[in-house]
VEXLUMGU-299762 format. One line per field, with one value per residue: chain; residue in one letter; x, y, z of N, C-alpha, C in turn. Coordinates in steps of 0.02 Angstrom, whole numbers. Layout:
N
unit (A/...)
code (A/...)
npx (X/...)
npy (Y/...)
npz (Z/...)
capx (X/...)
capy (Y/...)
capz (Z/...)
cpx (X/...)
cpy (Y/...)
cpz (Z/...)
END
This chain:
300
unit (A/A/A/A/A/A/A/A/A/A/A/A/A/A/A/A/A/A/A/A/A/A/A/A/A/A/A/A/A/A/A/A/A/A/A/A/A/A/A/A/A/A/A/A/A/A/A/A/A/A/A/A/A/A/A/A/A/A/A/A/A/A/A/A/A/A/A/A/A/A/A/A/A/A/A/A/A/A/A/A/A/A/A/A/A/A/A/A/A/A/A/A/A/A/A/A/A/A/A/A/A/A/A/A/A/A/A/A/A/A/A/A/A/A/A/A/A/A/A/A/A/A/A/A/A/A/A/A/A/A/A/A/A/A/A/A/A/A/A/A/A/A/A/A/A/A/A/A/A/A/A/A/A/A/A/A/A/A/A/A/A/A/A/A/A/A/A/A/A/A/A/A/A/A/A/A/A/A/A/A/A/A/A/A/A/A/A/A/A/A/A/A/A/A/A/A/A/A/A/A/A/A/A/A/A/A/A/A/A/A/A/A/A/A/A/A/A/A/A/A/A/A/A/A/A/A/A/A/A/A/A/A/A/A/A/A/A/A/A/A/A/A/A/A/A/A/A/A/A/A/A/A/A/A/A/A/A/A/A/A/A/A/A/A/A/A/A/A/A/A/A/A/A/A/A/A/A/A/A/A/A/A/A/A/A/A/A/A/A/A/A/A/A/A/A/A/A/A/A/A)
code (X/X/X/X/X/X/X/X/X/X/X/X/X/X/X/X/X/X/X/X/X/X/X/X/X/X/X/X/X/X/X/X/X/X/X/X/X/X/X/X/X/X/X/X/X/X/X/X/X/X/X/X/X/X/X/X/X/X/X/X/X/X/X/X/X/X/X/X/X/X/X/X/X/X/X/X/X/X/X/X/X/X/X/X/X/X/X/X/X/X/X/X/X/X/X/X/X/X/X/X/X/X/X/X/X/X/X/X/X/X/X/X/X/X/X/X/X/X/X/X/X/X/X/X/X/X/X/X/X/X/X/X/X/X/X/X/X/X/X/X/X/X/X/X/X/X/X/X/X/X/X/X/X/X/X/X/X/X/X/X/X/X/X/X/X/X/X/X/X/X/X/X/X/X/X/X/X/X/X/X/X/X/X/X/X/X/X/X/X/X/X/X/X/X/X/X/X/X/X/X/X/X/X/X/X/X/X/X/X/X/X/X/X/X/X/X/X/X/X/X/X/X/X/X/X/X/X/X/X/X/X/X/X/X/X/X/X/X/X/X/X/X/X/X/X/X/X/X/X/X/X/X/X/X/X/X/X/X/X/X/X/X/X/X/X/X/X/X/X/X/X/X/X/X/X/X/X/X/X/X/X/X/X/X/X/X/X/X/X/X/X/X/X/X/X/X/X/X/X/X)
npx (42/27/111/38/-53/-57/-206/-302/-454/-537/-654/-796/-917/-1082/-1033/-910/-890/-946/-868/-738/-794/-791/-670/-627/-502/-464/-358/-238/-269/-231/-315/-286/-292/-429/-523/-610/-714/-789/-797/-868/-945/-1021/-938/-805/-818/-829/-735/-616/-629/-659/-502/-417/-327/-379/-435/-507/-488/-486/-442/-304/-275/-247/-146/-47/-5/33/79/53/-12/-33/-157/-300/-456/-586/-716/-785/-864/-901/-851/-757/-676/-615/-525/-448/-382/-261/-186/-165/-102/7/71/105/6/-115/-265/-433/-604/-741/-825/-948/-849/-762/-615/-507/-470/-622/-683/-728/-760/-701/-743/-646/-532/-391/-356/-309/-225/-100/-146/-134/-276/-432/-585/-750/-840/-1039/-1149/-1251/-1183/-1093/-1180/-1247/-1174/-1098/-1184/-1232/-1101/-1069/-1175/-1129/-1041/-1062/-1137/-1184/-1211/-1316/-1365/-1394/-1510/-1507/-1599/-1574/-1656/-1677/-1692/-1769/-1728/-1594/-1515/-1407/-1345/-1229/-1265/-1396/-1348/-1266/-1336/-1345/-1205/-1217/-1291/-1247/-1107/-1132/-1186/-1080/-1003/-1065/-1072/-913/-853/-940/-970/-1072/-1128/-1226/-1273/-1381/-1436/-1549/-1588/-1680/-1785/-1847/-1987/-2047/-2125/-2105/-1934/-1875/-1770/-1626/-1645/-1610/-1649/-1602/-1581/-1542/-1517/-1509/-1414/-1398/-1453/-1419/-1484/-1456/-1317/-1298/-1365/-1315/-1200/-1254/-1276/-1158/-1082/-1151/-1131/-977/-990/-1077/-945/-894/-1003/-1099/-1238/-1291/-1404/-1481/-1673/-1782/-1785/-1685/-1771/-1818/-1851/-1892/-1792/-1704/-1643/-1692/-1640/-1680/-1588/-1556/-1525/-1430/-1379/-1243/-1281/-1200/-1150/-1236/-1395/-1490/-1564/-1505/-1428/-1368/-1272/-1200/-1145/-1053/-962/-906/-853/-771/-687/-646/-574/-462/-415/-345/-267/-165/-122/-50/35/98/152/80/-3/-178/-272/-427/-462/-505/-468/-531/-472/-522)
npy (-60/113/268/332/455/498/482/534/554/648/644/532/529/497/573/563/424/376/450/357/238/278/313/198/74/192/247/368/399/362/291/297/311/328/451/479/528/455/298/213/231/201/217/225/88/30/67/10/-100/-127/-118/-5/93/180/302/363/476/589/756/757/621/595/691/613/537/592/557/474/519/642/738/810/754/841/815/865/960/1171/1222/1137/1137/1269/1253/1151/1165/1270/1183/1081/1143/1198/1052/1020/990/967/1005/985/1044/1002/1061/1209/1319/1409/1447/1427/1470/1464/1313/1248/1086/1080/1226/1312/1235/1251/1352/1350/1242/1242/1286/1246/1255/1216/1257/1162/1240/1208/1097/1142/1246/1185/1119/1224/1334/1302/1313/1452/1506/1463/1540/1651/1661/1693/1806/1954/1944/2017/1974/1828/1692/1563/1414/1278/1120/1005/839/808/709/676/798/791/814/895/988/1050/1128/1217/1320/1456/1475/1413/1486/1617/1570/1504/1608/1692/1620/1599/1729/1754/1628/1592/1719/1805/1977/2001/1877/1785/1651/1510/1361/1238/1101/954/886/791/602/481/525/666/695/776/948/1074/1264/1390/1548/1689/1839/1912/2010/2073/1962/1784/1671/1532/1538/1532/1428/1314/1336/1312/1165/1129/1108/1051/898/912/905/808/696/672/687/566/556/693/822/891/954/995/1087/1231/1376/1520/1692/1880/1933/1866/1699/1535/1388/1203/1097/921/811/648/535/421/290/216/209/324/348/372/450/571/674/797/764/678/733/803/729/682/767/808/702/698/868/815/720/776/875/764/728/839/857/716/776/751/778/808/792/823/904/1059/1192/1316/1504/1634)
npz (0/-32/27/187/270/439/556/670/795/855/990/1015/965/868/757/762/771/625/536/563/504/396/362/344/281/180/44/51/195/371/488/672/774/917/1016/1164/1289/1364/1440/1418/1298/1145/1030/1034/1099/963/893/963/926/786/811/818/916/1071/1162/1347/1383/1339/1262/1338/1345/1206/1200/1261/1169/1049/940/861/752/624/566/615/656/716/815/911/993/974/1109/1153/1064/1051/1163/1130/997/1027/1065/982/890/937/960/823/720/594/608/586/548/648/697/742/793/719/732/621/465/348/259/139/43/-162/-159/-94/-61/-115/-67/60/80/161/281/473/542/504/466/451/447/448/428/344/305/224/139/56/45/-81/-180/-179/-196/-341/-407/-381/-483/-591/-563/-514/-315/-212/-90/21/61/162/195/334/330/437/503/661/734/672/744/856/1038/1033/901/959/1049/985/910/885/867/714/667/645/605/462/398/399/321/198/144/149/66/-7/-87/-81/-45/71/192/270/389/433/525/528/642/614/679/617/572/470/499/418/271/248/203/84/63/-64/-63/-193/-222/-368/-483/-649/-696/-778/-854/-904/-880/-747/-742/-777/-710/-545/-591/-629/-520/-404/-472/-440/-305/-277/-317/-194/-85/-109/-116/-127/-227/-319/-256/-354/-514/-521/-455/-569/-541/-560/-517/-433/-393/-337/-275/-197/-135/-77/38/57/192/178/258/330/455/513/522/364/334/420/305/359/448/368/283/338/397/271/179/297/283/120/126/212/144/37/101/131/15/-35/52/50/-70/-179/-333/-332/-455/-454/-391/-410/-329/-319/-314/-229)
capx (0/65/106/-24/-59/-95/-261/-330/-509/-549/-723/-821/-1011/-1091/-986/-830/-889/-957/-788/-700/-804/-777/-577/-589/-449/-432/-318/-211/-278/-246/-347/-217/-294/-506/-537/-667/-728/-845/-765/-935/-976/-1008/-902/-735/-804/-826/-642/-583/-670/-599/-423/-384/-299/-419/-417/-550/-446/-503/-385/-258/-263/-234/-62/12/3/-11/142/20/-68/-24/-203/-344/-523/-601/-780/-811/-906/-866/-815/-702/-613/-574/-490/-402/-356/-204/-129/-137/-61/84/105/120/-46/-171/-335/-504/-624/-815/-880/-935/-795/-714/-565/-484/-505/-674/-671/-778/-709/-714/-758/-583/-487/-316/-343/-311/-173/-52/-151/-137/-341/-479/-645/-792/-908/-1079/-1184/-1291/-1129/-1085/-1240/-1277/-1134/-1073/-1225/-1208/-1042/-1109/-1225/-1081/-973/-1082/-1186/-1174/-1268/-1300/-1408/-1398/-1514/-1505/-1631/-1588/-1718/-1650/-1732/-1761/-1687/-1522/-1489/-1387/-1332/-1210/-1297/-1446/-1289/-1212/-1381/-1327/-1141/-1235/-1346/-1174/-1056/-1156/-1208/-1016/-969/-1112/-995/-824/-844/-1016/-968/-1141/-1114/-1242/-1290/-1425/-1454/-1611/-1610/-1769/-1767/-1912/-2006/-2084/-2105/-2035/-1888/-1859/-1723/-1588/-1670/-1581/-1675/-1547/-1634/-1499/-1536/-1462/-1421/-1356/-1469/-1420/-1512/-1431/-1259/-1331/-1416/-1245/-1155/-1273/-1288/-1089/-1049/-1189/-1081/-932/-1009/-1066/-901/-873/-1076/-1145/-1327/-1323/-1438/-1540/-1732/-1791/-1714/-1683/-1823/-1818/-1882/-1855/-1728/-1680/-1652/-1691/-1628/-1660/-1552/-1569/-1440/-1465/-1341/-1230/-1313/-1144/-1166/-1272/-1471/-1483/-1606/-1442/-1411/-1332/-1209/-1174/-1125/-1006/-904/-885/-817/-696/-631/-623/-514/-406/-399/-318/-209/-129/-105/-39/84/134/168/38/-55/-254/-301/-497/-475/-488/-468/-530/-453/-561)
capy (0/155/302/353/508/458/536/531/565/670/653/450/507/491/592/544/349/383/480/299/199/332/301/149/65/257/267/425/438/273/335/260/323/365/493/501/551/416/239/157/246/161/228/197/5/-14/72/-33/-191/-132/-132/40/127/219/325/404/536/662/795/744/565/626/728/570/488/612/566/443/563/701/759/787/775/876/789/884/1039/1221/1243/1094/1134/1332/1237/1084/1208/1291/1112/1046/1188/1180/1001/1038/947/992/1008/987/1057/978/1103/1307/1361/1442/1478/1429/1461/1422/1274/1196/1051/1115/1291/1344/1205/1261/1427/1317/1200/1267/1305/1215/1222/1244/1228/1151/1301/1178/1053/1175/1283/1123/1114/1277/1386/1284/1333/1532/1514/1454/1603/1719/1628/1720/1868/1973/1937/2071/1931/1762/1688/1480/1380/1235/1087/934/784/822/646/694/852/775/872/953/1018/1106/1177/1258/1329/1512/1453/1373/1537/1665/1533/1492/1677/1714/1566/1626/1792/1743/1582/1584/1771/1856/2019/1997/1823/1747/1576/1477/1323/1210/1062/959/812/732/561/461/571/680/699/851/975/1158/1299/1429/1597/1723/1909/1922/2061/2051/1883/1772/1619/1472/1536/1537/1346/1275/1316/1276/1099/1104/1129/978/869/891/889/721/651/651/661/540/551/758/811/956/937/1007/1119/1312/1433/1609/1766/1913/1957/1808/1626/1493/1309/1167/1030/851/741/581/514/349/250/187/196/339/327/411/529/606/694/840/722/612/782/849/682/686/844/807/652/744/889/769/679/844/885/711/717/902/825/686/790/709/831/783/832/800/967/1129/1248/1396/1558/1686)
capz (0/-39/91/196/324/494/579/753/788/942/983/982/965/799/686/767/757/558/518/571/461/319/340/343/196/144/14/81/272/379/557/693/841/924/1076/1189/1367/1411/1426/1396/1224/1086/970/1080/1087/913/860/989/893/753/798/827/975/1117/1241/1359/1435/1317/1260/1392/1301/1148/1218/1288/1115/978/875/818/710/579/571/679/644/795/806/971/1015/974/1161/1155/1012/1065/1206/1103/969/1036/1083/911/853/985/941/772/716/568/646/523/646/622/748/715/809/681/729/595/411/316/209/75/-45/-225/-186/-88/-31/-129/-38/134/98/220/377/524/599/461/486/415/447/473/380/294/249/173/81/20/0/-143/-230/-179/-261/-403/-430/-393/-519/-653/-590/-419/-268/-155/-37/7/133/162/261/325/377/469/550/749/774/679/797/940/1087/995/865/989/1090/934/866/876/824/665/616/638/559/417/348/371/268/155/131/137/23/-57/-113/-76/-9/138/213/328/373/459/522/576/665/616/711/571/573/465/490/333/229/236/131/106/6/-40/-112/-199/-259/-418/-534/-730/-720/-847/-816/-937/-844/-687/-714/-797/-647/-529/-610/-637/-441/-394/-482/-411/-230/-282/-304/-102/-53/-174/-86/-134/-283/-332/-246/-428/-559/-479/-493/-581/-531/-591/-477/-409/-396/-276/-286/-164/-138/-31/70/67/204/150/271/350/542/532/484/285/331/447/296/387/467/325/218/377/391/191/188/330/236/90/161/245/67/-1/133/127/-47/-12/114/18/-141/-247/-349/-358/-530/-464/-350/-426/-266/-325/-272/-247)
cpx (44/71/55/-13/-93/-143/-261/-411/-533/-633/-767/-895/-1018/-1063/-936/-830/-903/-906/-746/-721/-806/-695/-567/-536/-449/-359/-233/-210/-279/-237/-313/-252/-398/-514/-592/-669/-743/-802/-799/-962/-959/-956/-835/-734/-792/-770/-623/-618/-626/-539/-377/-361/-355/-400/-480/-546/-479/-442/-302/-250/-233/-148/-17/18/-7/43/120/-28/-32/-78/-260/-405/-555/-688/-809/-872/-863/-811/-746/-649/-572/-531/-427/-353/-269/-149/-124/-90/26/125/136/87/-87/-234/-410/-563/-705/-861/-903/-899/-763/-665/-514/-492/-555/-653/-726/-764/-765/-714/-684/-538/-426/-295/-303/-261/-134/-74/-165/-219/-393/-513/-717/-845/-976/-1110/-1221/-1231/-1114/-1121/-1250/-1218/-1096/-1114/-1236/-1146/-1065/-1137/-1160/-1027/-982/-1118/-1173/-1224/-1263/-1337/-1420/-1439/-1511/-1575/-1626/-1623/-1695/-1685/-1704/-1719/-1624/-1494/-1481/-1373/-1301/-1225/-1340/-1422/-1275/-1263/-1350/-1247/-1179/-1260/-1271/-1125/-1063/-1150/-1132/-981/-1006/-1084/-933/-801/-897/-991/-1017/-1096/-1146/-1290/-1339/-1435/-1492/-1586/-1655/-1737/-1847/-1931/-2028/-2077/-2148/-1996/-1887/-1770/-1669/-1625/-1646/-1614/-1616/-1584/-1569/-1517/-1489/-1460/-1383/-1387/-1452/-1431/-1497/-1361/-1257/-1357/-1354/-1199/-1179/-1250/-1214/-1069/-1103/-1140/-1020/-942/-1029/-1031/-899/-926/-1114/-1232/-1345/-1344/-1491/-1615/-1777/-1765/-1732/-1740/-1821/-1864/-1847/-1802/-1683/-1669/-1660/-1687/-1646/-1620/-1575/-1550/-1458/-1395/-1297/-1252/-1262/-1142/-1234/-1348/-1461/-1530/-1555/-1419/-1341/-1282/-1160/-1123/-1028/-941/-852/-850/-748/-658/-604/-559/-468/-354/-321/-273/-167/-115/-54/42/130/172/135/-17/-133/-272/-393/-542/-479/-466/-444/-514/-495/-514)
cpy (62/201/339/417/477/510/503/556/585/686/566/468/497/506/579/477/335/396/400/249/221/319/243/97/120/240/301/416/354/317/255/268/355/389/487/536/520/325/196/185/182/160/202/116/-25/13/19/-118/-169/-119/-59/72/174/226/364/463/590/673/792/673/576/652/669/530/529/615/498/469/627/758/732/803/771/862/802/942/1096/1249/1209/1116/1226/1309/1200/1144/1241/1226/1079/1078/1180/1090/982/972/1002/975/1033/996/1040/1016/1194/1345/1423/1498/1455/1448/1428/1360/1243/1170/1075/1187/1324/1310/1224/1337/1395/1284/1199/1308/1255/1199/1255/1201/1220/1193/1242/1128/1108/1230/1237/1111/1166/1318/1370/1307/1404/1553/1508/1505/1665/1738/1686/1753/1891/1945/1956/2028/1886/1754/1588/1464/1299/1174/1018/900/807/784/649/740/825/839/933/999/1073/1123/1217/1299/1405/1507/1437/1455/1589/1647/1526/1556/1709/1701/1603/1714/1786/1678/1590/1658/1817/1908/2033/1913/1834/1692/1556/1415/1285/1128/1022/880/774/659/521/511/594/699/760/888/1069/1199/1351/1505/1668/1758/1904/1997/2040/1993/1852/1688/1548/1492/1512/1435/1310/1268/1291/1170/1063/1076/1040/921/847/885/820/670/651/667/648/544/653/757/871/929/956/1077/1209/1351/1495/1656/1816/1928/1921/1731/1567/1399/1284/1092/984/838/705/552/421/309/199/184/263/325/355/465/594/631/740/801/711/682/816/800/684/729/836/761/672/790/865/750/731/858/830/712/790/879/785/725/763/770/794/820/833/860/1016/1188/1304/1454/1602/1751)
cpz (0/19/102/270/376/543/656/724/855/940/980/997/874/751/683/745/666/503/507/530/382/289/328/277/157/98/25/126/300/465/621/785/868/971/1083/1259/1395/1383/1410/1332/1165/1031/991/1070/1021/859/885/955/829/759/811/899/993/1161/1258/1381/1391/1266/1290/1364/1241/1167/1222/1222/1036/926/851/751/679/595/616/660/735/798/870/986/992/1046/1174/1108/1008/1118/1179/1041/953/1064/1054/892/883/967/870/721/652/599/574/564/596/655/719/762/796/689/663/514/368/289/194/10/-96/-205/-163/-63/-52/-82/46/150/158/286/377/558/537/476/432/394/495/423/350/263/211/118/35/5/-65/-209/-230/-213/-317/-426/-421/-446/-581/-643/-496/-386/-214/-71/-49/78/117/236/254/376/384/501/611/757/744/714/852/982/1077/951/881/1022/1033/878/841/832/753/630/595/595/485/375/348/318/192/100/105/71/-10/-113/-131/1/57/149/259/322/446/479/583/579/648/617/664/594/507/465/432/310/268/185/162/39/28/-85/-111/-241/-287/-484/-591/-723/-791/-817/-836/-901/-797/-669/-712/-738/-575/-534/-613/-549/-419/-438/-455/-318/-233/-294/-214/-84/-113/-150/-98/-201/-271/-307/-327/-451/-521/-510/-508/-584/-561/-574/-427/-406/-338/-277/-215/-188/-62/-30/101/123/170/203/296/420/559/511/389/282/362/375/310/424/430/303/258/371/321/183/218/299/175/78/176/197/37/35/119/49/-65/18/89/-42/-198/-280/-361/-397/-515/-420/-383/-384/-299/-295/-291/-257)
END
């Protein structure tokens, strides 16, 4: 097997345990090590079933062993990871942060990963930045947009603890991302939590004021950008084709999770893990010296 980057995984609830079955026979990333807190979690037992090194110590676990690991996918909380943060960095650790922290630079594969290579703590933003600002880019690619707003609507039963801790983190994070990467000059972002049952889907409407409309530009890239988000979330896909107004456009899209430890209605999960493996992908290939011809990392 050829050479591979060695990860850690700080964090063993759902995204941290989903992340581990995402690496697993990676290519690039060969995940060496799983953190937790709680010595009875699931996720800890079933690294430790498969074969990998655990610890429950936390953060403080992690220290006594982290020259097992290059990179760090931070599958904790925003509070955790303003703490863990400055002790990756000191160890001289990449950090892929899954929380809205953001302390470190945005990131969203395809739209700016080459912008990112060379920091140390970049962050995912959130699952609906994940979702939607790829498609606010898109619209900016080929006409201004003085306003972007996103709403996005997640199954109750995928919003764990973390998620309804980080609600305010999620609305702030998002409409920044919505700015700084989407390239709309003013952001807002929604999201609903919603009991249904059967659980529903991920579903993100993204509604962007446009001027100079030009609406076969406007669809093409749309439809281009969905594409390449479906190489690394094969379950994403336009809900139906974008609608035009006069002065604006509004696409939804749907994430179908892969259905790998988490449920597939976990959309918003499925999309966050993807992402981080992704990223990872790119750094390690970054690291190694391997160019991925399958990246574009657009500079804005």
């Amino acid at each position: 097997m050829a050479e591979r980057i060695k990860c850690a995984i700080v964090g063993s609830g759902n995204i941290g345990t989903d992340l581990m079955m995402k690496l697993h026979d990676h290519p690039t990333l060969e995940l060496t090590m799983v953190v937790g807190i709680d010595p009875k979690s699931e996720g800890l037992a079933l690294a430790k079933q498969a074969g990998y090194f655990t610890t429950h110590e936390g953060i403080e676990g992690f220290n006594k062993h982290h020259e097992m690991a290059k990179i760090v996918f931070e599958a904790t909380s925003a509070k955790a990871h303003m703490y863990n943060a400055p002790i990756y960095k000191e160890l001289g650790k990449i950090a892929i942060d899954l929380t809205p922290a953001a302390i470190g630079p945005y990131v969203v594969p395809y739209v700016n990963i080459g912008d990112v290579l060379d920091e140390s703590n970049v962050n995912l933003i959130t699952c609906g930045g994940q979702a939607t600002i790829p498609i606010v880019a898109a619209v900016s690619k080929v006409a201004r947009v003085p306003y972007a707003e996103i709403v996005a609507t997640i199954a109750s039963k995928s919003a764990g603890p973390g998620t309804r801790q980080n609600i305010d983190e999620f609305t702030v994070t998002t409409a920044t991302g919505i700015v700084r990467i989407g390239g709309a000059e003013k952001g807002k972002a929604i999201i609903i939590l919603n009991p249904a049952e059967p659980p529903i889907m991920m579903r993100d409407t993204i509604y962007c004021q446009v001027e100079d409309m030009d609406r076969e530009a406007i669809l093409t890239s749309i439809k281009e950008t969905v594409k390449r988000i479906q190489k690394y979330v094969p379950g994403y896909h336009l809900k139906n084709d974008p609608i035009f107004y006069e002065d604006r456009v509004v696409t939804t899209v749907e994430v179908e999770g892969a259905g790998m430890f988490l449920p597939k209605y976990a959309g918003n999960l499925d999309i966050m893990t993807a992402a981080a493996v992704e990223v990872a992908d790119q750094f390690a290939h970054h690291l190694l010296g391997i160019d991925k011809k399958t990246a574009p990392g657009v500079t804005r």
